[in-house]
N, C-alpha and C positions, 0 to 999 in steps of 0.2 A: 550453607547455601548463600549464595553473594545477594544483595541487595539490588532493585531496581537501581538504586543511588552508584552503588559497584558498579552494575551495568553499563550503565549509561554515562558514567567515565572512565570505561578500559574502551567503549565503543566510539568514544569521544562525540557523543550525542548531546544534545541538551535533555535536564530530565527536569519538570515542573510538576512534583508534586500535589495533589489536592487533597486533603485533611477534611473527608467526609465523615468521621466520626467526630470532628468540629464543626458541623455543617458549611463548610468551607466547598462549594459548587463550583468556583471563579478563580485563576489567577489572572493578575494583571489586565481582567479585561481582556481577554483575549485565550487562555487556556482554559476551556470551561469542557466539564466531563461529561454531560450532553454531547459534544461534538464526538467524543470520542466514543460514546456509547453506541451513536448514530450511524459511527463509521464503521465500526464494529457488525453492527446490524446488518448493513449495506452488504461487507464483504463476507458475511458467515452465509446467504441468503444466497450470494453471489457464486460461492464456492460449493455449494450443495448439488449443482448440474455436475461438478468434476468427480463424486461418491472419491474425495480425496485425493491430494496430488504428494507426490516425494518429498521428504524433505529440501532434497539439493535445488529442488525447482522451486520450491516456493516464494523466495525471492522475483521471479520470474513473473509468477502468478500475483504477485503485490502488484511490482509497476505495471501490469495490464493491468489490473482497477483502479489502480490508481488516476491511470490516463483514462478510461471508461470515465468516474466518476467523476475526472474534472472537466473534460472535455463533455459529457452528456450527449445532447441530439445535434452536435453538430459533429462528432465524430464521421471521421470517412476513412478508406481504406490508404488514397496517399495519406493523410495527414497523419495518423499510424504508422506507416512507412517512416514518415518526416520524422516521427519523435521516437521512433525506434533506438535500440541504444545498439542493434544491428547493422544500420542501416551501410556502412562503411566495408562489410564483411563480405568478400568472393563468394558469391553462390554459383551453382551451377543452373544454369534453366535447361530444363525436359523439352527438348523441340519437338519429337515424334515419340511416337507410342507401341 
């Protein structure tokens, strides 16, 4: 089984390990496991209304909280629109019913 370290360089990601069995909580001032604990929370909490989504979509489902959780109570339906990674895409609109 490949290592987060594997991972996160076939994905060409950065990966900033935290060594909690050193009590090591902080990298650099800025990667701290709190945050990710937090985000964690936010999106398990968040994804409970969907009783589970596909795996193919799940990506999908990331950058929607993603933008939910950075944007907060200023979220609006254009600004959605704006950062959509759609927005470029031919749709069809439904005139009549």
């Amino acid at each position: 089984m490949p290592t987060y370290k594997q991972i996160a360089r076939q994905a060409n990601i950065v990966h900033r390990p935290v060594n909690i069995a050193a009590g090591q909580r902080i990298v650099n001032n800025i990667y701290h496991i709190q945050n990710v604990n937090a985000y964690d929370s936010r999106l398990k909490q968040w994804m409970k209304k969907f009783h589970g989504v596909a795996t193919r979509y799940l990506g999908n489902y990331l950058d929607w909280h993603r933008m939910i959780d950075r944007l907060g109570q200023s979220i609006t339906p254009t600004l959605c629109f704006q950062l959509s990674p759609w927005k470029n895409t031919t749709v069809q609109q439904l005139t009549t019913t």
